[in-house]
N, C-alpha and C positions, 0 to 999 in steps of 0.2 A: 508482586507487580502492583502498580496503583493504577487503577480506572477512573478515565474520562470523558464526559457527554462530548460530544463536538460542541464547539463553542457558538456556532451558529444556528445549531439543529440539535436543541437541550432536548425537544418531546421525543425524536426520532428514537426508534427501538436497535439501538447501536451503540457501542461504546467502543472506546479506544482501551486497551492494558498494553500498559510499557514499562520493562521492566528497572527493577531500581536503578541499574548502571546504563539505559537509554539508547543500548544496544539492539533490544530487541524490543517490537512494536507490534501487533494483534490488533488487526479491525476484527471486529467482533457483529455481525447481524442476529438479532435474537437469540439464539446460543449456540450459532454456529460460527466457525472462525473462517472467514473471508479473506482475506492477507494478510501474511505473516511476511516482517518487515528483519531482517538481520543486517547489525552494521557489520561492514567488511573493513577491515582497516587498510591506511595506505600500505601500499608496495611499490607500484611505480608510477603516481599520481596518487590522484585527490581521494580521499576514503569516501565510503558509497555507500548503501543501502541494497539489498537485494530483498525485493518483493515477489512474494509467489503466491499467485493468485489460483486457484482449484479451478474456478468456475464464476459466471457471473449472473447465476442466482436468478432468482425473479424480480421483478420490474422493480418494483421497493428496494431490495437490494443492491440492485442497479444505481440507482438513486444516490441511495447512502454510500457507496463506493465512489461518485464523484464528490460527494462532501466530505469524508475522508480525504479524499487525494490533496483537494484544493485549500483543507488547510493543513496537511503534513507534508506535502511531495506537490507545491504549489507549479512547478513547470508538468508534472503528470496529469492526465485527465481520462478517466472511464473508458474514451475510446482507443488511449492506449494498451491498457489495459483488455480490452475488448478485441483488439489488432494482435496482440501477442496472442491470446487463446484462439482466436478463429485462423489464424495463420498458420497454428500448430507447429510454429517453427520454434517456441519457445515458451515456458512459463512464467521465467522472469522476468522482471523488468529493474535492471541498474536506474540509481539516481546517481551520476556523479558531480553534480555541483546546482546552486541554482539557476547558472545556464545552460547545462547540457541534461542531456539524459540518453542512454544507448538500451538497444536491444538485448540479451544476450543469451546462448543457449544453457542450458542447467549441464 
């Protein structure tokens, strides 16, 4: 896997690992893993991303999950993320294109 700062938040105690074939994506908050990202390939539509997020941490963490999103999964933002955990009706959250994004259950 190669590790990288967010491009706009270098001091931030976070890094991204994505692995060699760009499949799989790890937000990472000081050494805990905060969203793990798996591509899904197409089947009947557009290929997607499936993120599952555990928990949304402490405030700092909180933080660095919306700078994460906004520059990987630029249509997601923290409070979706926040919306599928508190809802309990779902862990994950599909990207499927840079216009859309859906709910979905695991």
């Amino acid at each position: 896997m190669k590790t990288y700062k967010l491009k706009e938040h270098k001091n931030a105690q976070c890094k991204v690992l994505v692995s060699d074939d760009n499949k799989r994506i790890i937000f990472q908050s000081y050494n805990t893993h905060v969203i793990d990202c798996n591509f899904i390939p197409a089947q009947m539509g557009e290929p997607y991303f499936k993120l599952i997020c555990n928990n949304t941490y402490s405030p700092t963490t909180r933080k660095q999950i919306g700078y994460f999103l906004k520059e990987y999964f630029p249509n997601l933002s923290y409070y979706d993320i926040k919306q599928a955990i508190n809802n309990n009706n779902c862990e994950s959250i599909g990207f499927l294109s840079r216009n859309k994004q859906v709910l979905f259950k695991l």
